[in-house]
N, C-alpha and C positions, 0 to 999 in steps of 0.2 A: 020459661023461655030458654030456649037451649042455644049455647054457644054459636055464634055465627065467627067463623074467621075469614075476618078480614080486618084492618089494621091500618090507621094513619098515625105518621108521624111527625109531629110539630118541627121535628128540626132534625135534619140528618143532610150528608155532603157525598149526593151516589157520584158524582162525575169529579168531584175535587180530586180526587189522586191520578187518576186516568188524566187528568189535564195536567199535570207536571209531570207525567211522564211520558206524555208524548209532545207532548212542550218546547221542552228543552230550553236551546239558546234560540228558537226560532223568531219570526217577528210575528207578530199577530194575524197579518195578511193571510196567512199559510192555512188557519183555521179554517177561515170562509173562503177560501180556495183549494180546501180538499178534503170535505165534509165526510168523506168514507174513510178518512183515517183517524181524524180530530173530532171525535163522539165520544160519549159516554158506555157504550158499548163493546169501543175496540179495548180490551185488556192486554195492558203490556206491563207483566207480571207473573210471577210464577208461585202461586200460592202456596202457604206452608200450613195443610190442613192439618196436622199436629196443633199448631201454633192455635189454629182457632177451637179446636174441641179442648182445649183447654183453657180459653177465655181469655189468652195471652193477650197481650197490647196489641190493637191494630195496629197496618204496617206492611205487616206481612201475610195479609189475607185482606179480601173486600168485604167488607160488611153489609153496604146497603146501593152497592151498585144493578143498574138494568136488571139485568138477569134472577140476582134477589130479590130485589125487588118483588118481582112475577111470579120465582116460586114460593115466596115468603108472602103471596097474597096483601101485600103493601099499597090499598087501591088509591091509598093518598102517603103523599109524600111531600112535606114542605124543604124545596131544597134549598137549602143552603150556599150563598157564591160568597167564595169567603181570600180575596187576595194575601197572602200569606204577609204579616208583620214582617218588618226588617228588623223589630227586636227579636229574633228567633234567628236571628242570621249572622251575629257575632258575639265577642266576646264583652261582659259587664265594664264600663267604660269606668263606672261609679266604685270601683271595687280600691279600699285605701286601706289595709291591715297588709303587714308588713309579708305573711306567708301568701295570702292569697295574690299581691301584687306580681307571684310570679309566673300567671297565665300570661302576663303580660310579654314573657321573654318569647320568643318567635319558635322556639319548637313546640309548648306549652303551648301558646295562641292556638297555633297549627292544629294541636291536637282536641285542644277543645272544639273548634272548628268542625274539625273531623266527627267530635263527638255530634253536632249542631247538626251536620247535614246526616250521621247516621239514623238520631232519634228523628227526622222530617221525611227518612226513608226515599233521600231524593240525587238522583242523579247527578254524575259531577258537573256537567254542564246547567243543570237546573238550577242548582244552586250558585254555581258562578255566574247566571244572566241576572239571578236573584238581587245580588250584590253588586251588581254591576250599577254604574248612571244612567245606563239605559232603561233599566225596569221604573217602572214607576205605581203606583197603585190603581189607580184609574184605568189604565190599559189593562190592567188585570182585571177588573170588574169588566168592562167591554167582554176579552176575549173570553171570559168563561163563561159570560152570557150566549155568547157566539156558539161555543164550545157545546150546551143544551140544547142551542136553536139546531143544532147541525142535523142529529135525530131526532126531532121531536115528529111522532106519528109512525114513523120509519119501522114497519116489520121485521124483525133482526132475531136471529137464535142463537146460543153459548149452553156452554155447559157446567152444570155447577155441581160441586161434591157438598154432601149433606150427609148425616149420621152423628155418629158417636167414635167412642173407644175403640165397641165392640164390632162395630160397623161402620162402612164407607163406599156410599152410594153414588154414581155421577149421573143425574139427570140432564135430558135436553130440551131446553125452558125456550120458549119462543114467547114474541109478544112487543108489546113497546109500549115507550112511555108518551106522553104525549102535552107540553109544556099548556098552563090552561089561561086564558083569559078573562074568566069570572065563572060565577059558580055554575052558571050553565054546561060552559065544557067538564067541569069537575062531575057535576051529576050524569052527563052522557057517558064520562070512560066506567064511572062507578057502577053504573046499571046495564051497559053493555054485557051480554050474555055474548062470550068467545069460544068458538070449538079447536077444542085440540087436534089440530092436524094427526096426521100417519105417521109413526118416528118420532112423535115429538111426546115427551110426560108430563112436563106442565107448559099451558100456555095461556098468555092472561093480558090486562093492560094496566099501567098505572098513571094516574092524575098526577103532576107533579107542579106545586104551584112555587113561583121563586120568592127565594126571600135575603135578603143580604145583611152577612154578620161583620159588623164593623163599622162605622162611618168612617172611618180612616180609606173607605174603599173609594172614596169622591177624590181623593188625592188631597186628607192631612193625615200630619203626624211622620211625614218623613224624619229620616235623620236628618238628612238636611235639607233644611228648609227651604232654599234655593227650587224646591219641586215641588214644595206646596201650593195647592191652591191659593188663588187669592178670593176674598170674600164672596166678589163678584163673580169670579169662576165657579166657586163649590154652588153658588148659588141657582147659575144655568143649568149647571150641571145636574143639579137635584131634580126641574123644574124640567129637563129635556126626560128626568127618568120617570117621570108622572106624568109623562104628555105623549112622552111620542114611540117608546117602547111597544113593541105588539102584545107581548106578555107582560104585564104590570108583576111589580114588587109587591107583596102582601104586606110584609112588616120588614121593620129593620132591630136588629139588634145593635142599640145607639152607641155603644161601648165594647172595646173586649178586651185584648191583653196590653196592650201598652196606650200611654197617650193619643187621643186624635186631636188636642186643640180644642175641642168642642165640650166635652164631658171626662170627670175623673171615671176610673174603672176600679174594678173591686181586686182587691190581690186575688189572685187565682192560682201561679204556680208553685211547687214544692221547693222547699230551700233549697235541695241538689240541683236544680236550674240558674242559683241566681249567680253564679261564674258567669254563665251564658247571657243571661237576658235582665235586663233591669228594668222592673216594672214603677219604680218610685216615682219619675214626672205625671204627677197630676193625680197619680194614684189615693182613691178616697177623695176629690175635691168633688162639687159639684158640677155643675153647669157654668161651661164662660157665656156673656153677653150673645156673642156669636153663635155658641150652641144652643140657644135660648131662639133665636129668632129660627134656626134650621127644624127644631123643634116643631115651633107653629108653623111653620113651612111645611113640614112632612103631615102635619095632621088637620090642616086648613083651619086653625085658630089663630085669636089672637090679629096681629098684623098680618095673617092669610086667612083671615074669617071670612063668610058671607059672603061681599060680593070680588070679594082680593083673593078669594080660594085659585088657587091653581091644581088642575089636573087631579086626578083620582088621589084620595086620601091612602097615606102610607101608614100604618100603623107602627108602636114604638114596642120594642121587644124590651125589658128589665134585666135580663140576664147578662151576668158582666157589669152591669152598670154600678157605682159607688153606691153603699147606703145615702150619701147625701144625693147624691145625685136621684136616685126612685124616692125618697121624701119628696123633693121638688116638684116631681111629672106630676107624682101622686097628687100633691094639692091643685097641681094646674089643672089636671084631670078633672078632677073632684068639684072645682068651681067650675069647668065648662059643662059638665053631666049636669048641673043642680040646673046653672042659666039655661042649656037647650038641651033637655029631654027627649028630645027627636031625633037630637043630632050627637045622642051619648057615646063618648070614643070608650072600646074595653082596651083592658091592658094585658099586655102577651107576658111571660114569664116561660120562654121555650122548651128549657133542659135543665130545668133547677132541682135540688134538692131543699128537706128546712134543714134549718141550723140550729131548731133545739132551742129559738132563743125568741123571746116576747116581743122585742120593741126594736127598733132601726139606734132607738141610741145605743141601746147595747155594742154594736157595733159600727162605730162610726167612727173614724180617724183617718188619719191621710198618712202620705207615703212612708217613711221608715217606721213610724207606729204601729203599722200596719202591720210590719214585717216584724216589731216584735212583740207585739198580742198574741196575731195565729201565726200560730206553731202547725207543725202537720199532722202531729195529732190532736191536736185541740178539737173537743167534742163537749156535748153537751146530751142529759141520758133523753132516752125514749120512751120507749112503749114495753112491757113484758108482750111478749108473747111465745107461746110453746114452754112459760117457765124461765123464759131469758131476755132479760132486758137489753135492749136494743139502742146503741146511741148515732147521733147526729154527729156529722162536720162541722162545726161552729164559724165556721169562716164567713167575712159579711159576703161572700159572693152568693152563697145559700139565703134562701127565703125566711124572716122569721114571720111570726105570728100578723105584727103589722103588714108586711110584705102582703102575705094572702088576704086578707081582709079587706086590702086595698082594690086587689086586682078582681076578687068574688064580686065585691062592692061593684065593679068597673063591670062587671058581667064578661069578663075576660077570661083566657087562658091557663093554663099551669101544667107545661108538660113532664113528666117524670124522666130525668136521666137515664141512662144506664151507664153511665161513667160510676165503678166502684168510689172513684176516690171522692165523688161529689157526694152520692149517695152513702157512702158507711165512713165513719172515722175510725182510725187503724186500730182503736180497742176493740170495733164490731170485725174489721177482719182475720184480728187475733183468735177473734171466741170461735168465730168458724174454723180456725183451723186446728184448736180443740189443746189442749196437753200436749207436744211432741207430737201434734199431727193425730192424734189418736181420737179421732169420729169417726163413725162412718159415712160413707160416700150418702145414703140416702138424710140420714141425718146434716152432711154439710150443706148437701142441694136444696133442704126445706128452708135451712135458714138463710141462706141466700133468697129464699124466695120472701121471706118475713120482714129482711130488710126494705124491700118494695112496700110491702104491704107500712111498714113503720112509718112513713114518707103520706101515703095516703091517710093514716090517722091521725097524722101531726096535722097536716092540714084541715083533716074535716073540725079538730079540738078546737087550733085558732078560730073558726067559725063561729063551731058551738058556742065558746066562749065568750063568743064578741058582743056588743052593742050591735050587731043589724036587724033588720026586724026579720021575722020568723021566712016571710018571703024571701027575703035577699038570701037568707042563711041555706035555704033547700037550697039555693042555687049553687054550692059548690060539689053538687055531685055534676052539674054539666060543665065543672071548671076544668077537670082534671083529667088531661090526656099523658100520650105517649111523647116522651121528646127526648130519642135516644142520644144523640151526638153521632151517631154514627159514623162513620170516615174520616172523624173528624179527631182521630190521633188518639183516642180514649183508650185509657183500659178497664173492658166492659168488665160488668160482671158475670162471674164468671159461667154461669149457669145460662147466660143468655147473651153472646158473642155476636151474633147477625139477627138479621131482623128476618131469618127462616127460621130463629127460633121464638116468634114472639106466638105463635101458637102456641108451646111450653111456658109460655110468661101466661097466656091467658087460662091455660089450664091451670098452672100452680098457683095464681091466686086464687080462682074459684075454693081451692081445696083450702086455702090461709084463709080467704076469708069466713068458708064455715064453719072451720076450726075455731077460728076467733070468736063468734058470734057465739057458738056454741059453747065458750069457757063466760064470755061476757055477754050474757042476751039481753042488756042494760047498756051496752057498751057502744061506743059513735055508729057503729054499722048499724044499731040499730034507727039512727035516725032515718035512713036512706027507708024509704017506704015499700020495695020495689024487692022483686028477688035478687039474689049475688048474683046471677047470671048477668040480670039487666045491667045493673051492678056497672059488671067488667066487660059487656058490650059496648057501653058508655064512653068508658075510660079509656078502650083501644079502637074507638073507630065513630060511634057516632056523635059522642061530643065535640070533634072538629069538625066533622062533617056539616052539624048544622051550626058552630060558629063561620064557617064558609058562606053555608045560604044567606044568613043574617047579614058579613060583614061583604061577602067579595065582589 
């Protein structure tokens, strides 16, 4: 079977940066009063195509906006509405050692500041309405909703530069996306045959289903709490976004960088952030009472079972969540699948990597424990291959063995990141870059591609290995998709920066995994029955595809 390209992606943010920068200090009204400026289309930016042919941190290029989208044959795209944390907006409040106390003097503050809205890559005015008592979280989920709805269907062309080193091409990509309401819309843009107009070199459309990262986006986990929801508000508010929305929510990712009230979240950033941002309330806890009943709320169990269900079922996304906190769903899961086998909810895992590591206790502690277990490079080894052993991030926000077994069990998800740091731990980016840099260019690009490939045999082993029965076990070849982070602040790896290069991601495994199979023809690939093609068709496009049919 030969390569088809085309390509979904469980979790990527094409319109989140285009919405803070044409934003601003504006009020919300402005969006749905002038829909040809406030789209995910209009780019107000001036790319640093250097910066992406060499897999630099996004920022300063788009990754997975419109237009790439279209040339990047991206027919599905789960996006992302993700209201940016107020922990990302000042200075560590928490910070009590006598040297560091001195961010706290006001040119220091200042500066670190300065550094906050540099690394957010966000306009002074964006970031000052940010911080302001005006912003709020909720308003931010509304307008970026708004912000999608403004284009959706809407015929639109730009121009994008694609190539290499050695070359730098600008195509004029026409097409559009078209926000979907269940899988019906998803299969009409997906089989939709589009001619390229006259003038135009790529022209295409892509499905784009919503999905939103954080609960904090209901309006908790302010700083001050004075703007929190109260019980009963987070609660309409859930029940207004499962009822009366035109485009429904697919899943939420229930957790992410700092406290929402509801759920601890797993450490996630590098110690040179923690001046900035303090992740310790509630960091590693589980589930409060509160988050427990939103829960059954969002997945119509429980006290919204049966005949109390409300509105379209929202599925719960793991990634970010605390180890304690995915033990928990996992059992709730686990006992609703057994009682109603008709009514079995899977479980998402959007943009994860593993961690190298067997069991959820392994990794399980709460706030400063947290902070000094993982280390940033803390790893755990992998897989040899090509002759070189490969290691994991060990951090509990990565999947261990338990993790996958739960979610395969669950007939769920598992999207592959393309965030390096998620993906490799700094011993794996050390080896790439060889003695004083001394590899070659085609030798650093394989193993950049091995790293991917390591990620997909960790997980097939957890399987292998497990207690499920020989049925449940096949099923993690339809577990494992694409789920880059895209726009979403990452620093990709380096060999595959936008999702116009996940053609090159689909060719470079083809070639890892023959290699592979051909040093190991004993080895996990060989359980997969099927060619490597099918393989990596699978993995970038039609494994979502028909968990959509199944679940949307």
């Amino acid at each position: 079977m030969p390569l088809r390209n085309r390509f979904a992606d469980l979790h990527c943010h094409p319109g989140e940066m285009m919405y803070h920068r044409l934003r601003g200090a504006q009020p919300r009204s402005v969006i749905k009063d002038d829909p040809d400026t406030f789209n995910p289309w209009n780019r107000r930016i001036i790319e640093k195509f250097l910066k992406q042919i060499k897999g630099k941190r996004a920022g300063k290029y788009l990754q997975s906006n419109p237009p790439k989208l279209i040339s990047g044959r991206m027919k599905i795209a789960f996006a992302s509405i993700y209201p940016i944390e107020h922990g990302f907006l000042g200075v560590n409040k928490r910070i009590h050692s006598v040297g560091n106390v001195l961010v706290r003097l006001p040119l220091l503050r200042d500066f670190f500041l300065w550094i906050n809205k540099a690394l957010l890559n966000m306009t002074n005015s964006r970031y000052a309405y940010l911080k302001s008592s005006t912003s709020n979280y909720y308003d931010e989920l509304e307008a970026i909703y708004d912000f999608y709805e403004n284009a959706t269907g809407k015929w639109m062309d730009k121009h994008v530069s694609v190539g290499d080193e050695n070359r730098r091409d600008i195509l004029k990509v026409a097409g559009a996306y078209a926000l979907c309401r269940n899988f019906s819309d998803v299969e009409d843009i997906v089989t939709e045959q589009v001619n390229v107009p006259d003038g135009v070199d790529v022209a295409g459309k892509s499905a784009l289903v919503l999905t939103i990262e954080g609960m904090h986006a209901f309006g908790k986990g302010h700083p001050t709490t004075q703007k929190d929801a109260t019980a009963a508000e987070l609660k309409a508010r859930v029940i207004d976004w499962k009822t009366n929305k035109t485009f429904p929510i697919f899943f939420i990712t229930y957790s992410h960088h700092f406290t929402n009230q509801l759920c601890g979240h797993a450490h996630s950033l590098p110690k040179v952030t923690r001046l900035l941002a303090d992740q310790v309330p509630l960091m590693g806890e589980g589930f409060t009472e509160e988050g427990l009943e939103i829960a059954e709320l969002l997945l119509n169990i429980g006290r919204f079972g049966g005949a109390n269900a409300v509105g379209k079922r929202i599925l719960i996304d793991v990634k970010h969540m605390s180890p304690a906190g995915r033990k928990s769903l996992y059992k709730i899961v686990q006992q609703h699948n057994a009682d109603f086998p008709n009514d079995a909810i899977p479980v998402i895992a959007s943009h994860i990597g593993h961690c190298g590591l067997q069991s959820l206790a392994q990794v399980l502690g709460s706030g400063k424990s947290f902070l000094k277990k993982e280390r940033d490079n803390s790893s755990a080894p992998g897989f040899e291959i090509d002759g070189k052993r490969y290691d994991f991030n060990s951090w509990g926000i990565n999947m261990t063995d338990e993790d996958v077994v739960a979610i395969v069990a669950s007939k769920g998800l598992l999207g592959l990141s393309m965030d390096q740091r998620v993906m490799a731990a700094k011993k794996t980016n050390g080896m790439v870059k060889g003695f004083l840099g001394f590899r070659s260019k085609k030798k650093k690009y394989r193993m950049r591609t091995n790293v991917v490939l390591n990620h997909i045999l960790a997980i097939a082993r957890a399987v292998d290995q497990s207690m499920l029965s020989d049925g449940d076990k096949a099923f993690v070849w339809d577990a494992i998709t694409l789920g880059s982070d895209f726009d979403g602040f990452i620093d990709p790896i380096d060999n595959y920066p936008t999702c116009n290069h996940y053609a090159n991601l689909q060719a470079d495994l083809l070639e890892a995994m023959r290699a592979y199979n051909q040093a190991h023809p004993a080895g996990l690939l060989s359980r997969w029955i099927g060619s490597e093609d099918e393989l990596i068709n699978n993995i970038c496009f039609d494994n979502a595809y028909e968990f959509l049919r199944k679940h949307f």
